[in-house]
Every structure is written in C-alpha cells, then in structure tokens.
PDB file of N, CA, C and O in Angstrom:
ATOM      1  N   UNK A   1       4.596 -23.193   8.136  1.00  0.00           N
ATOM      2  CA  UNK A   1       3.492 -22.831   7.262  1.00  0.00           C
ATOM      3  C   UNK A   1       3.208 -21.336   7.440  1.00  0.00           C
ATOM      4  O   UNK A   1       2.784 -20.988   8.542  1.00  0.00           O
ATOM      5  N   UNK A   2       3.394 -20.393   6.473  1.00  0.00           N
ATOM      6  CA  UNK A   2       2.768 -19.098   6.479  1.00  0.00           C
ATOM      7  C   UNK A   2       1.583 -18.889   6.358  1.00  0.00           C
ATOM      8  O   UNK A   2       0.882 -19.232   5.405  1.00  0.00           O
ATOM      9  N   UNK A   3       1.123 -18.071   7.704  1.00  0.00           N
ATOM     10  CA  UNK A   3      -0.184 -17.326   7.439  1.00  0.00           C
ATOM     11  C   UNK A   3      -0.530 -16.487   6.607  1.00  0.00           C
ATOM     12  O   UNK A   3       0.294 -15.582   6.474  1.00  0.00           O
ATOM     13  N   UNK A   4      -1.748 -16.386   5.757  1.00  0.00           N
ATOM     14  CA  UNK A   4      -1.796 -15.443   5.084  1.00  0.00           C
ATOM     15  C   UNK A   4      -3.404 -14.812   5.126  1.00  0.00           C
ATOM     16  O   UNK A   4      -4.311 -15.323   5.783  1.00  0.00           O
ATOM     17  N   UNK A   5      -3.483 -14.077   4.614  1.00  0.00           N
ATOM     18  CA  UNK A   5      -5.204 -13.138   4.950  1.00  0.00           C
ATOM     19  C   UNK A   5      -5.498 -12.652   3.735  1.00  0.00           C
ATOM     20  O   UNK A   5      -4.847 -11.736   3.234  1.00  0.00           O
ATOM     21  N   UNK A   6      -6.475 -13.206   3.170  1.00  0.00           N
ATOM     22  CA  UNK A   6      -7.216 -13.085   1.681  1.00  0.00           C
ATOM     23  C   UNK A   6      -8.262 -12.664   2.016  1.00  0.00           C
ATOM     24  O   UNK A   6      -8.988 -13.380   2.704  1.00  0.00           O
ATOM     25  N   UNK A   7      -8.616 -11.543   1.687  1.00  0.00           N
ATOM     26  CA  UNK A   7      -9.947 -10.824   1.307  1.00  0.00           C
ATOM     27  C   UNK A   7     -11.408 -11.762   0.719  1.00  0.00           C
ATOM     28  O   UNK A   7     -11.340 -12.110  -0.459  1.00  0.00           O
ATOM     29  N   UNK A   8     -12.389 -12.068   1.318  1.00  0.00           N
ATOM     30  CA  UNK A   8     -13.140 -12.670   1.126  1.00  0.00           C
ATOM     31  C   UNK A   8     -13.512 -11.896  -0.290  1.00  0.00           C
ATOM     32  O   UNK A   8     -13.290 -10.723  -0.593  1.00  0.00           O
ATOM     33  N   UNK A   9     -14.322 -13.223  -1.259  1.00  0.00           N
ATOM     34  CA  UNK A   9     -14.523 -13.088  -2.653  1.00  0.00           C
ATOM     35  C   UNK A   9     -13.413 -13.270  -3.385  1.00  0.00           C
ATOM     36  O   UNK A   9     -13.390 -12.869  -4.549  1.00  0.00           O
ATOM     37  N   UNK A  10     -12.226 -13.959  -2.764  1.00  0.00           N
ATOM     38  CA  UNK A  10     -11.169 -14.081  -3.859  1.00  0.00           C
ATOM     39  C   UNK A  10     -11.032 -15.266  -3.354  1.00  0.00           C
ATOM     40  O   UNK A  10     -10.232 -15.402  -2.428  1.00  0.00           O
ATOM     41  N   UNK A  11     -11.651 -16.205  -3.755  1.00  0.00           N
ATOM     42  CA  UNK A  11     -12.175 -17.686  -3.433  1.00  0.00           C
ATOM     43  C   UNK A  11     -10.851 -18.309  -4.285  1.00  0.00           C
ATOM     44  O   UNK A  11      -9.849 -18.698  -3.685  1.00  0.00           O
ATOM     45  N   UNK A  12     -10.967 -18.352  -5.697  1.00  0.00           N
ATOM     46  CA  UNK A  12      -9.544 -18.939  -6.519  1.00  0.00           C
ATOM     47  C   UNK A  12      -8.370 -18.696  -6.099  1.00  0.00           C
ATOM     48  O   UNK A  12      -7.370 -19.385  -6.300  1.00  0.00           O
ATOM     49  N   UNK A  13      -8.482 -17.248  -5.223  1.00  0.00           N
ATOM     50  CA  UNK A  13      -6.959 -17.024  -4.728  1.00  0.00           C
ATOM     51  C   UNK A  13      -6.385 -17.868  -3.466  1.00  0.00           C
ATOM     52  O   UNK A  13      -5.246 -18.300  -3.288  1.00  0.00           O
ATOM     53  N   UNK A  14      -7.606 -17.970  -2.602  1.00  0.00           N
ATOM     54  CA  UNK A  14      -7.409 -18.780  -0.846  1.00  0.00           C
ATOM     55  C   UNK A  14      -7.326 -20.224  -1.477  1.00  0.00           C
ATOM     56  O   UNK A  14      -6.410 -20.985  -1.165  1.00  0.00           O
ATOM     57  N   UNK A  15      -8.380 -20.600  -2.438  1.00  0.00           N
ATOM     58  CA  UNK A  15      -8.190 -22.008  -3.078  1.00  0.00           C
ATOM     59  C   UNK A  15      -6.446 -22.514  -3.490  1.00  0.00           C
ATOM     60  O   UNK A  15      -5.865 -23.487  -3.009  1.00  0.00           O
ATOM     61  N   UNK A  16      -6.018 -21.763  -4.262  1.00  0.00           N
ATOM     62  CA  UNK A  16      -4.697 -21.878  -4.745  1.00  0.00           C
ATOM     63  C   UNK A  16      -3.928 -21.760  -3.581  1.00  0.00           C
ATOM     64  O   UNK A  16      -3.467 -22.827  -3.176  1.00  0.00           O
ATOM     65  N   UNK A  17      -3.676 -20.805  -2.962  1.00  0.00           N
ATOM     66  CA  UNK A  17      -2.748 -20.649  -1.735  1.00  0.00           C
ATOM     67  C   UNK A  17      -2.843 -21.641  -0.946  1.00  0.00           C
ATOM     68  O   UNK A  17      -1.827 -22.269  -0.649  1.00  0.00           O
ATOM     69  N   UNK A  18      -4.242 -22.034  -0.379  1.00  0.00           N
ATOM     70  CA  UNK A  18      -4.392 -22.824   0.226  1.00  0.00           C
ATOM     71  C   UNK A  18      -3.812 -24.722   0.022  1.00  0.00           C
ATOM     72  O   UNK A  18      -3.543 -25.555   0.887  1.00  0.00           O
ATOM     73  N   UNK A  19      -3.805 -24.827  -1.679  1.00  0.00           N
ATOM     74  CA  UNK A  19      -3.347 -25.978  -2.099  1.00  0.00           C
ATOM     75  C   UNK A  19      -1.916 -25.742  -2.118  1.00  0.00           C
ATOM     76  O   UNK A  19      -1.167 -26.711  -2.235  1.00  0.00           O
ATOM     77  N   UNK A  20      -1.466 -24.611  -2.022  1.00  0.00           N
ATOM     78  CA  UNK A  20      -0.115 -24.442  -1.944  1.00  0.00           C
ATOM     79  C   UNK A  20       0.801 -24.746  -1.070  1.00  0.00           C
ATOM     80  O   UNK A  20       1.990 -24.803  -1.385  1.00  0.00           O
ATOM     81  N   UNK A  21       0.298 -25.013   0.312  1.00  0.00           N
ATOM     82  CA  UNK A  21       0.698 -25.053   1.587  1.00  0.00           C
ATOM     83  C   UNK A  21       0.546 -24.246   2.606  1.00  0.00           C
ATOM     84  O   UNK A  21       1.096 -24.410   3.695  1.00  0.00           O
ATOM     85  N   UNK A  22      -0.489 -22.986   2.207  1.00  0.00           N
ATOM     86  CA  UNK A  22      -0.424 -21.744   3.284  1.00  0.00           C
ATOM     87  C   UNK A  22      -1.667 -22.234   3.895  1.00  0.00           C
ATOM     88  O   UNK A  22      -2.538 -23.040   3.568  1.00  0.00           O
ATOM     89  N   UNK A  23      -1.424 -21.400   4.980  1.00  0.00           N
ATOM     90  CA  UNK A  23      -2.592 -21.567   6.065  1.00  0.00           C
ATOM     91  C   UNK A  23      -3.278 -19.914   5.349  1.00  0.00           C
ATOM     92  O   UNK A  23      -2.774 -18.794   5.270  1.00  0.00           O
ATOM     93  N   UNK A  24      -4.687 -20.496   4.909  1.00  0.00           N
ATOM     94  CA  UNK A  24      -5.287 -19.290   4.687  1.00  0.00           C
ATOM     95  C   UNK A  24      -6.591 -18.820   5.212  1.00  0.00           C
ATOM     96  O   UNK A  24      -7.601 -19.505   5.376  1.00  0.00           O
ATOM     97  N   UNK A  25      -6.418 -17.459   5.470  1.00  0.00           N
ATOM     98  CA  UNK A  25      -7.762 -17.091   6.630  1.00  0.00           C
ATOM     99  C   UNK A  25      -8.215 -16.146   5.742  1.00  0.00           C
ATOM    100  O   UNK A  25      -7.387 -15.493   5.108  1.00  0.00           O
ATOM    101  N   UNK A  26      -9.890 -15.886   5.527  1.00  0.00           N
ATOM    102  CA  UNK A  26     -10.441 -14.882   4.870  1.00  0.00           C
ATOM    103  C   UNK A  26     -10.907 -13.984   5.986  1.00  0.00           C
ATOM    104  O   UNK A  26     -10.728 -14.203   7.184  1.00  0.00           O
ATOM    105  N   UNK A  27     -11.569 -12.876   5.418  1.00  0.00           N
ATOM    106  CA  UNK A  27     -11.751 -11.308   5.999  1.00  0.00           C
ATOM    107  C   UNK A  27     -12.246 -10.733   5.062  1.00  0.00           C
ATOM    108  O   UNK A  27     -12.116 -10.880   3.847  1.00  0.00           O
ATOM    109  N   UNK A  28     -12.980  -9.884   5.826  1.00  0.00           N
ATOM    110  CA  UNK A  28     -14.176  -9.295   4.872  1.00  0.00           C
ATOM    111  C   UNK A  28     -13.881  -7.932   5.506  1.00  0.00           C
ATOM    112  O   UNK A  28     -13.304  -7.752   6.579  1.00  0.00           O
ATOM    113  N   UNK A  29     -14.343  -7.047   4.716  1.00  0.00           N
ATOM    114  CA  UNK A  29     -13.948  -4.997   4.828  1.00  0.00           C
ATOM    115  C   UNK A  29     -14.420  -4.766   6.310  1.00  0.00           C
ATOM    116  O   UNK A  29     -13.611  -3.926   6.703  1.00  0.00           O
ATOM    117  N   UNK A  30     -15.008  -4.953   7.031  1.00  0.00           N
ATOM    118  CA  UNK A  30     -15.350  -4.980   8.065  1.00  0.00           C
ATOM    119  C   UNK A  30     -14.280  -5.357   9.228  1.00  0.00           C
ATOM    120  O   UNK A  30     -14.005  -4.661  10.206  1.00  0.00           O
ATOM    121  N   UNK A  31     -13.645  -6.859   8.825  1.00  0.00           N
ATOM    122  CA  UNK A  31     -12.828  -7.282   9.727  1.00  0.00           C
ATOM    123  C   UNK A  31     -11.283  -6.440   9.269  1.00  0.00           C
ATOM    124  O   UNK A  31     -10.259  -6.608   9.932  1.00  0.00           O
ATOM    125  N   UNK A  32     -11.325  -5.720   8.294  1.00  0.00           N
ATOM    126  CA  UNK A  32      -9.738  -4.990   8.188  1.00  0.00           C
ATOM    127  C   UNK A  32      -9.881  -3.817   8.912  1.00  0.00           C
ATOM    128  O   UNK A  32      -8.988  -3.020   8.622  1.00  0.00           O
ATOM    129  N   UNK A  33     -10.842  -3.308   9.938  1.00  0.00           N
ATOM    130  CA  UNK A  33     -10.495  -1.873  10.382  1.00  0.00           C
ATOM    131  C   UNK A  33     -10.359  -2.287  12.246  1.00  0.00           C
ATOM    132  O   UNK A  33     -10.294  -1.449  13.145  1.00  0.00           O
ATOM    133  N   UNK A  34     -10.346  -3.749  12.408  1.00  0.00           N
ATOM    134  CA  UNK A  34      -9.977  -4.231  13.573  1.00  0.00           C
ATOM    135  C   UNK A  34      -8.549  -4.162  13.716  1.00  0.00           C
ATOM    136  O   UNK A  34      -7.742  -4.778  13.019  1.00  0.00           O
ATOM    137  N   UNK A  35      -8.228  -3.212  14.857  1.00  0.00           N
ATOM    138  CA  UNK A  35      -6.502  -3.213  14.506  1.00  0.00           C
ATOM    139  C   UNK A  35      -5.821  -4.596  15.316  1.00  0.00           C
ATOM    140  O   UNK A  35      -4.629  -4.728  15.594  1.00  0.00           O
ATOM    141  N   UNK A  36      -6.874  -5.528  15.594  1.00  0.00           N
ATOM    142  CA  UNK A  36      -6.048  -6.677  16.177  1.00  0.00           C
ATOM    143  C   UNK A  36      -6.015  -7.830  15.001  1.00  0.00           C
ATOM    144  O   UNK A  36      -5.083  -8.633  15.051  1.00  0.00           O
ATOM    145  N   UNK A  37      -6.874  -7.936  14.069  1.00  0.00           N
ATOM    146  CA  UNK A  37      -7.547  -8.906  13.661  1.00  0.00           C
ATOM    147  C   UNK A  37      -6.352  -9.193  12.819  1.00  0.00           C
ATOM    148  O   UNK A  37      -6.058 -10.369  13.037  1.00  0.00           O
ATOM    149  N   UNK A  38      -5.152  -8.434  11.570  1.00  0.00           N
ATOM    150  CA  UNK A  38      -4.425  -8.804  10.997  1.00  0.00           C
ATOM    151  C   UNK A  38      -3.230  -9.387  11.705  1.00  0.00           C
ATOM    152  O   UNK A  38      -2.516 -10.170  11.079  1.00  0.00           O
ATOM    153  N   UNK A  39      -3.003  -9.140  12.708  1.00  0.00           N
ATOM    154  CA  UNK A  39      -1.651  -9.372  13.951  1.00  0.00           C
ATOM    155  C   UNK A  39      -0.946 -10.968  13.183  1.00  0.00           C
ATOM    156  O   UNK A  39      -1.823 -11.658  12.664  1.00  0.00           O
ATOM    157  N   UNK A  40      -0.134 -11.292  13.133  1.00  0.00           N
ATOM    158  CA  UNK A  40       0.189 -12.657  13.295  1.00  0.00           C
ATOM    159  C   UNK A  40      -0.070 -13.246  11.608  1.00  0.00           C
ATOM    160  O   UNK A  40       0.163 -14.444  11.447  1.00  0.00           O
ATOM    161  N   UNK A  41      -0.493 -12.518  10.490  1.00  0.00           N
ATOM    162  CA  UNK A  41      -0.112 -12.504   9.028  1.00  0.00           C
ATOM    163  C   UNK A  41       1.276 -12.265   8.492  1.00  0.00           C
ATOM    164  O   UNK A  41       1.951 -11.277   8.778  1.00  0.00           O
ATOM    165  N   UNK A  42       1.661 -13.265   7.674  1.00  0.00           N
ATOM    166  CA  UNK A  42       2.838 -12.748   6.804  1.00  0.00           C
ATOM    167  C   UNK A  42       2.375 -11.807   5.651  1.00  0.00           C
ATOM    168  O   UNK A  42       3.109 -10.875   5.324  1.00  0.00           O
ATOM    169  N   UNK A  43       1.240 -12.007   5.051  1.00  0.00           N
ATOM    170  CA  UNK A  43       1.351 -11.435   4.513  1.00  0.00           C
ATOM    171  C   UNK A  43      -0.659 -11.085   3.759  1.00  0.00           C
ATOM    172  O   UNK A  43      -1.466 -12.009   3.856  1.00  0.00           O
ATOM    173  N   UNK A  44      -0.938 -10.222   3.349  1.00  0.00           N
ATOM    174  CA  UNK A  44      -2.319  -9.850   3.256  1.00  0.00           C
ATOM    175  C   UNK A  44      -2.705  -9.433   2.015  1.00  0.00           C
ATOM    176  O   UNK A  44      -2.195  -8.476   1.432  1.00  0.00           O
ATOM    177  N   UNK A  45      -3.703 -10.203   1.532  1.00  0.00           N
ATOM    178  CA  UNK A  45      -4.442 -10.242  -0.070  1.00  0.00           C
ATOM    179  C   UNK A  45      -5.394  -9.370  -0.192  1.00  0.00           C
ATOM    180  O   UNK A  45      -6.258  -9.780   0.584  1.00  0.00           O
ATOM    181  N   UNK A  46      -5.798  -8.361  -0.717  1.00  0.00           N
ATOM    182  CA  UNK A  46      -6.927  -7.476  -0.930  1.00  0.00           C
ATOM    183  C   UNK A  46      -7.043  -6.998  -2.189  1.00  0.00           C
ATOM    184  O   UNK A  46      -6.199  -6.855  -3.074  1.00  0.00           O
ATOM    185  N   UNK A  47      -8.038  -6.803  -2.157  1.00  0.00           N
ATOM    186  CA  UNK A  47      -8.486  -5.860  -3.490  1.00  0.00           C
ATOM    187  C   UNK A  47      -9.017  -4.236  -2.896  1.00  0.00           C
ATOM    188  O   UNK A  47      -9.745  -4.050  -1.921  1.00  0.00           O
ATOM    189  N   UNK A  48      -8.507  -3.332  -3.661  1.00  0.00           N
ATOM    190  CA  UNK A  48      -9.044  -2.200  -3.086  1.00  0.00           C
ATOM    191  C   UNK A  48      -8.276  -1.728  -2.204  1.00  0.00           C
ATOM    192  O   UNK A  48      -8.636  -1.485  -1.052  1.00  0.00           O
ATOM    193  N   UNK A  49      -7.269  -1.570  -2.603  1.00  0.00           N
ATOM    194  CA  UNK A  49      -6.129  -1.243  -1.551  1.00  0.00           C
ATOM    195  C   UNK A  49      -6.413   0.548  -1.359  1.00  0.00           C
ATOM    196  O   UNK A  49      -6.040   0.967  -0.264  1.00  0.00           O
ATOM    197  N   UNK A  50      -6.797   1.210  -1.954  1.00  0.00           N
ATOM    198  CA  UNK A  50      -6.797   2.333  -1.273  1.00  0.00           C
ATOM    199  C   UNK A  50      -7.867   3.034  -0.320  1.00  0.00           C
ATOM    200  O   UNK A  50      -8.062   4.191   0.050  1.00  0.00           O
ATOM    201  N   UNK A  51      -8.526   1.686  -0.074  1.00  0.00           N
ATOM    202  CA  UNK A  51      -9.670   1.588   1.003  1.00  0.00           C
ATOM    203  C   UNK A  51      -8.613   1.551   2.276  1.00  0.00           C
ATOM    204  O   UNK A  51      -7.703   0.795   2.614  1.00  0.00           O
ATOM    205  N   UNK A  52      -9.099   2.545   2.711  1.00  0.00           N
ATOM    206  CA  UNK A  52      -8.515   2.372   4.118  1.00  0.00           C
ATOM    207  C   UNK A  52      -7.140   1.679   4.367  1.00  0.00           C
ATOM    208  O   UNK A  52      -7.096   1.005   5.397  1.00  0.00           O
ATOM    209  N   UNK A  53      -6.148   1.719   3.699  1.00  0.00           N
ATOM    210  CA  UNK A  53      -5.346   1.048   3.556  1.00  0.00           C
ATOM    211  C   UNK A  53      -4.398   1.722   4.521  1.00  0.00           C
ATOM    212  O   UNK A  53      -3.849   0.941   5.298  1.00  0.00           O
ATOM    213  N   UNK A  54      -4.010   3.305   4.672  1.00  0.00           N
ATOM    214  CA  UNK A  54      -3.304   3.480   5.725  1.00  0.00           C
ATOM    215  C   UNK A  54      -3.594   3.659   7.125  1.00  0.00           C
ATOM    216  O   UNK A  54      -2.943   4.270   7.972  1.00  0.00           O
ATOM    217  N   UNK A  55      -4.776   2.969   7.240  1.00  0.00           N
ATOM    218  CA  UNK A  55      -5.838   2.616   8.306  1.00  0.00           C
ATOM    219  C   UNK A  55      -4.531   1.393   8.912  1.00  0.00           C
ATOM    220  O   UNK A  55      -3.787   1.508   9.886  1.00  0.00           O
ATOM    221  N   UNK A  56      -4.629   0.375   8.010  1.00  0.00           N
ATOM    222  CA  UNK A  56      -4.105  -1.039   8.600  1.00  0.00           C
ATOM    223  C   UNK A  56      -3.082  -0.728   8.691  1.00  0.00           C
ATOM    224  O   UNK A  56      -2.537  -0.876   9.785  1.00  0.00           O
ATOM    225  N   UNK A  57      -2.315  -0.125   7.533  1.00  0.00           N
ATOM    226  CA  UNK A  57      -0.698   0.015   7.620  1.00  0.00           C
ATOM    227  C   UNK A  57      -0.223   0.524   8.890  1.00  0.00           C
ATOM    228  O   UNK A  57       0.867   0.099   9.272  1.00  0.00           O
ATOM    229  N   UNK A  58      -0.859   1.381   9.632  1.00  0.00           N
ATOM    230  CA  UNK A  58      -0.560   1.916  11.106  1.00  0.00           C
ATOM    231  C   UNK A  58      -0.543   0.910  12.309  1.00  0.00           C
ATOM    232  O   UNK A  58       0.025   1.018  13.396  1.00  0.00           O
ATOM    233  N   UNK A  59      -1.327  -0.102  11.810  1.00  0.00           N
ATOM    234  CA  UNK A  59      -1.619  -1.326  12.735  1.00  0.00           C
ATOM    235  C   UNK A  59      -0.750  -2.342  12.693  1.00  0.00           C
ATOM    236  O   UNK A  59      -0.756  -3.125  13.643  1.00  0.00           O
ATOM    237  N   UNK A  60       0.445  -2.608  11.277  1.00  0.00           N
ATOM    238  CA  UNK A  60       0.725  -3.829  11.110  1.00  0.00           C
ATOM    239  C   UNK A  60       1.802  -2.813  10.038  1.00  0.00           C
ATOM    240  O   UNK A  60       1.580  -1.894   9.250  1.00  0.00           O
ATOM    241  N   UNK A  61       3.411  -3.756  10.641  1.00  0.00           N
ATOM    242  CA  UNK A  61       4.428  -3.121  10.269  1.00  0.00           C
ATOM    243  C   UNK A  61       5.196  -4.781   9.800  1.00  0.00           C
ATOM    244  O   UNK A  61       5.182  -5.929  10.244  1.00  0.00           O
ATOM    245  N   UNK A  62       5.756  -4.109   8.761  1.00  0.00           N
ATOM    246  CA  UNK A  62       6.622  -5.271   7.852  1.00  0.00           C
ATOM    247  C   UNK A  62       5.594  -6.530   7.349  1.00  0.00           C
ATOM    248  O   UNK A  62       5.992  -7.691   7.254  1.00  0.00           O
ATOM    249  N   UNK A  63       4.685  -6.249   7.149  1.00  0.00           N
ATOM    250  CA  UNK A  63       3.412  -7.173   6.330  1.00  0.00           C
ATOM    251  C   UNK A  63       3.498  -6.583   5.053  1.00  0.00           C
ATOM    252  O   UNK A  63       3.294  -5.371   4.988  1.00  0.00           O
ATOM    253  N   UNK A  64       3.754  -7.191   4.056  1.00  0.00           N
ATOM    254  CA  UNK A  64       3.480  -7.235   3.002  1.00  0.00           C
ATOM    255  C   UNK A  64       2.281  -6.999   2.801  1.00  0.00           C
ATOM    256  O   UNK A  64       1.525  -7.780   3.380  1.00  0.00           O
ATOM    257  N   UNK A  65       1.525  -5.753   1.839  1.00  0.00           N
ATOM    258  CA  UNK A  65       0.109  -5.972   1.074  1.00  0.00           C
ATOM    259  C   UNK A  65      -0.049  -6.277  -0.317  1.00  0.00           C
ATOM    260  O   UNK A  65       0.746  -5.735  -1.085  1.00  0.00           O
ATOM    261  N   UNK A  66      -0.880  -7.003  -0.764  1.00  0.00           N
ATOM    262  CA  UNK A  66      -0.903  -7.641  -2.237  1.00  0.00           C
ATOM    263  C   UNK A  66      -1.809  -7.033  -2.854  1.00  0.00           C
ATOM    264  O   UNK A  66      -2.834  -7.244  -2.205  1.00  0.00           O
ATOM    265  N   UNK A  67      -2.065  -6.345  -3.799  1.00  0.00           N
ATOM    266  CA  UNK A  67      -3.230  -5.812  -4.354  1.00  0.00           C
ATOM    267  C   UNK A  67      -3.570  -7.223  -5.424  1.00  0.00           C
ATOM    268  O   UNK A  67      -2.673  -7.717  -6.107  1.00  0.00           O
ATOM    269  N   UNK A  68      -4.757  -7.662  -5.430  1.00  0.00           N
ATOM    270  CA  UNK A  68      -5.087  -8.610  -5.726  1.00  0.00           C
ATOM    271  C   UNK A  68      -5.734  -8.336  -7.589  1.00  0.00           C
ATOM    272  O   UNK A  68      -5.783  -9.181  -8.483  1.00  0.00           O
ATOM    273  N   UNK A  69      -6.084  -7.086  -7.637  1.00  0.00           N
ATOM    274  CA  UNK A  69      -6.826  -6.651  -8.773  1.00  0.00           C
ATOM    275  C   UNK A  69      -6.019  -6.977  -9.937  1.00  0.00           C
ATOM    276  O   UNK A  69      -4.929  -6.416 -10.048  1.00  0.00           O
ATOM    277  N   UNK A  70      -6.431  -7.866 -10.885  1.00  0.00           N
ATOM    278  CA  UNK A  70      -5.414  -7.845 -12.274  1.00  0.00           C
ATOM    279  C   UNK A  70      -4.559  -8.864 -12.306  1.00  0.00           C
ATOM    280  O   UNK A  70      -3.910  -9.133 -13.317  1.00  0.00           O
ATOM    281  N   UNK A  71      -4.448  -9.780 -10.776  1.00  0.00           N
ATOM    282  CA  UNK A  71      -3.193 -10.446 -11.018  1.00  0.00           C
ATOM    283  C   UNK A  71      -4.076 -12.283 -10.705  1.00  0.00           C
ATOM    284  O   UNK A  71      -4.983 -12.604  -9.937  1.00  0.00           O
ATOM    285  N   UNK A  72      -3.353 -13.003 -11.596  1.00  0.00           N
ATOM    286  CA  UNK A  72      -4.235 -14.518 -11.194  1.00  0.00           C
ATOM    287  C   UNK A  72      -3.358 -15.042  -9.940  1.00  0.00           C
ATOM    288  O   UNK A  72      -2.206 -14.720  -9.650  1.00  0.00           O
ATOM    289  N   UNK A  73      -4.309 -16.023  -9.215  1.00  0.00           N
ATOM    290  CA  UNK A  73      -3.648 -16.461  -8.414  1.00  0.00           C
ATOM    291  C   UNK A  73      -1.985 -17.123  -8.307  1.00  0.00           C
ATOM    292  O   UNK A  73      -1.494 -17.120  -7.178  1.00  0.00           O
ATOM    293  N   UNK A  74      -1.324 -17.555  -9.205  1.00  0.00           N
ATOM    294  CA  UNK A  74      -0.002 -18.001  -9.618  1.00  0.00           C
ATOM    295  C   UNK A  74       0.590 -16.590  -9.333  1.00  0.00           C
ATOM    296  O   UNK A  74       1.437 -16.537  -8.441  1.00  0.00           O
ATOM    297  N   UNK A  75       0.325 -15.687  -9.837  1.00  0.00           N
ATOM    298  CA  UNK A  75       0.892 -14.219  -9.620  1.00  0.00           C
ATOM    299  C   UNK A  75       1.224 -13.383  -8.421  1.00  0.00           C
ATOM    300  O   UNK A  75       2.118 -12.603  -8.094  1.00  0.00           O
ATOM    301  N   UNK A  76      -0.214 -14.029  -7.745  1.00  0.00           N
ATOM    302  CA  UNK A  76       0.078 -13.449  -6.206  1.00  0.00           C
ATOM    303  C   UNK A  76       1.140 -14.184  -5.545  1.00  0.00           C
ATOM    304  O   UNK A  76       2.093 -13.604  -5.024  1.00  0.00           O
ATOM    305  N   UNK A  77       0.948 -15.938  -5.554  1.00  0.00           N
ATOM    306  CA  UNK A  77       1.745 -16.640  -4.752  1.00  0.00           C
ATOM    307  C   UNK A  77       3.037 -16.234  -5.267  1.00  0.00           C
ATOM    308  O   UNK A  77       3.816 -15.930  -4.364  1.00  0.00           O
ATOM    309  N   UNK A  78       3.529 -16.130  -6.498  1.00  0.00           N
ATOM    310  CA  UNK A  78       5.168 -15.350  -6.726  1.00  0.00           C
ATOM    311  C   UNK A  78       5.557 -14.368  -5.843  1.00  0.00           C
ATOM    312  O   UNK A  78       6.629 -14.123  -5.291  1.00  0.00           O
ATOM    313  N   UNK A  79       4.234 -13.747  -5.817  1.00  0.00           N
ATOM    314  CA  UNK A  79       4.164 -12.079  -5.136  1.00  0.00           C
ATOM    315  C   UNK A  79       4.612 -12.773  -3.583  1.00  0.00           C
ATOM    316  O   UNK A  79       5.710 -12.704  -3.031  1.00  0.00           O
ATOM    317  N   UNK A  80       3.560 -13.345  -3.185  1.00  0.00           N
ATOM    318  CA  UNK A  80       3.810 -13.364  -1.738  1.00  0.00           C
ATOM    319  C   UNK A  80       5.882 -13.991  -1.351  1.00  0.00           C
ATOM    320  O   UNK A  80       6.850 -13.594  -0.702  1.00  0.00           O
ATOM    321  N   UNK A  81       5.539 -15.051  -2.206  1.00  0.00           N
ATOM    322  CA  UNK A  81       6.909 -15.658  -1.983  1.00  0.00           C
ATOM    323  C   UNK A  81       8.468 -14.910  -2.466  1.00  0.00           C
ATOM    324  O   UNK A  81       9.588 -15.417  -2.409  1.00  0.00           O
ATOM    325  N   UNK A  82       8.144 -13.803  -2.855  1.00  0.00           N
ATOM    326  CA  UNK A  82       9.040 -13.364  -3.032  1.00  0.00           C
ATOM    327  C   UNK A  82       9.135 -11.683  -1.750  1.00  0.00           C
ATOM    328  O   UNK A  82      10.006 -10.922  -1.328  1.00  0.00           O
ATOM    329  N   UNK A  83       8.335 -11.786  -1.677  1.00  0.00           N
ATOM    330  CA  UNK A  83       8.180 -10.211  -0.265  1.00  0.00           C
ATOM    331  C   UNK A  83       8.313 -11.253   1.191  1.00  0.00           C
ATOM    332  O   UNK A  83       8.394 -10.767   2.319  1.00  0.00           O
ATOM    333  N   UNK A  84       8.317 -12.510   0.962  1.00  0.00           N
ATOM    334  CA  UNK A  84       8.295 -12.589   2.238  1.00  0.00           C
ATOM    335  C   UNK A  84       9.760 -13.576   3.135  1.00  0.00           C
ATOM    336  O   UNK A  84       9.993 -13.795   4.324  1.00  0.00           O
ATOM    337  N   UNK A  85      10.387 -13.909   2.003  1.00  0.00           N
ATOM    338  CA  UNK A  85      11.674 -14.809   2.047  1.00  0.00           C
ATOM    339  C   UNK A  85      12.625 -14.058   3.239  1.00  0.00           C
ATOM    340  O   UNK A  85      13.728 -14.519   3.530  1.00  0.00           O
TER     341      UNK A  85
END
C-alpha cells in the first residue's frame, strides 16, 4: 500500500485515493516546513506549490510533488500512479 500526503482541504482528493487503496495522511502548511514530517511518502498532494516548495524539496529526494490546483481527483491518482511505478 502506498503512502501518500494530501494537503488538508482536499477532502475529495484523500476521499478518492483513499477508496483507491492508498494509505492517506493529511497535513496542513504548518506541518510541511517540518523536515521530518514528509519522510516515508511516495508521493505528496498540495496546492500551492510555490509555497515553500524548495523548502521540502531539500528535505525529501525522489518524492514526487502533485500540484493539486485544476486537476480532479481521477487526475491526480493517474498522476501519482504513473511518477511512482
């Protein structure tokens, strides 16, 4: 089962993933500037990616990030399943 880390407020997205088979953990802007807290994700859902984004990227190498903005949940899970094979 892949872990994955969805940005709290993207409720339809953890919903879907979650019926999908992923193990899904939310996080809120606060918990992304913990450089331990993403450790152990395949892969990470956000909106607002140019928030602090090369903040995490320094923390967490070969994780996939998903920009969540624009895309429905079916879109991401393609997304994820295809960056993370």
């Amino acid at each position: 089962m892949k872990n994955i880390a969805v940005q709290r407020g993207l409720k339809p997205v953890s919903e879907y993933l979650s019926h999908a088979g992923y193990k899904v953990f939310e996080f809120d802007s606060r918990q992304k500037d913990d450089k331990d807290f993403l450790d152990g994700f395949d892969a990470v859902v956000m909106t607002g990616m140019d928030d602090n984004l090369l903040g995490i990227q320094d923390t967490i190498n070969n994780v996939p990030f998903i920009e969540a903005r624009g895309m429905t949940p079916e879109e991401i899970k393609e997304t994820i399943e295809k960056r993370i094979q």
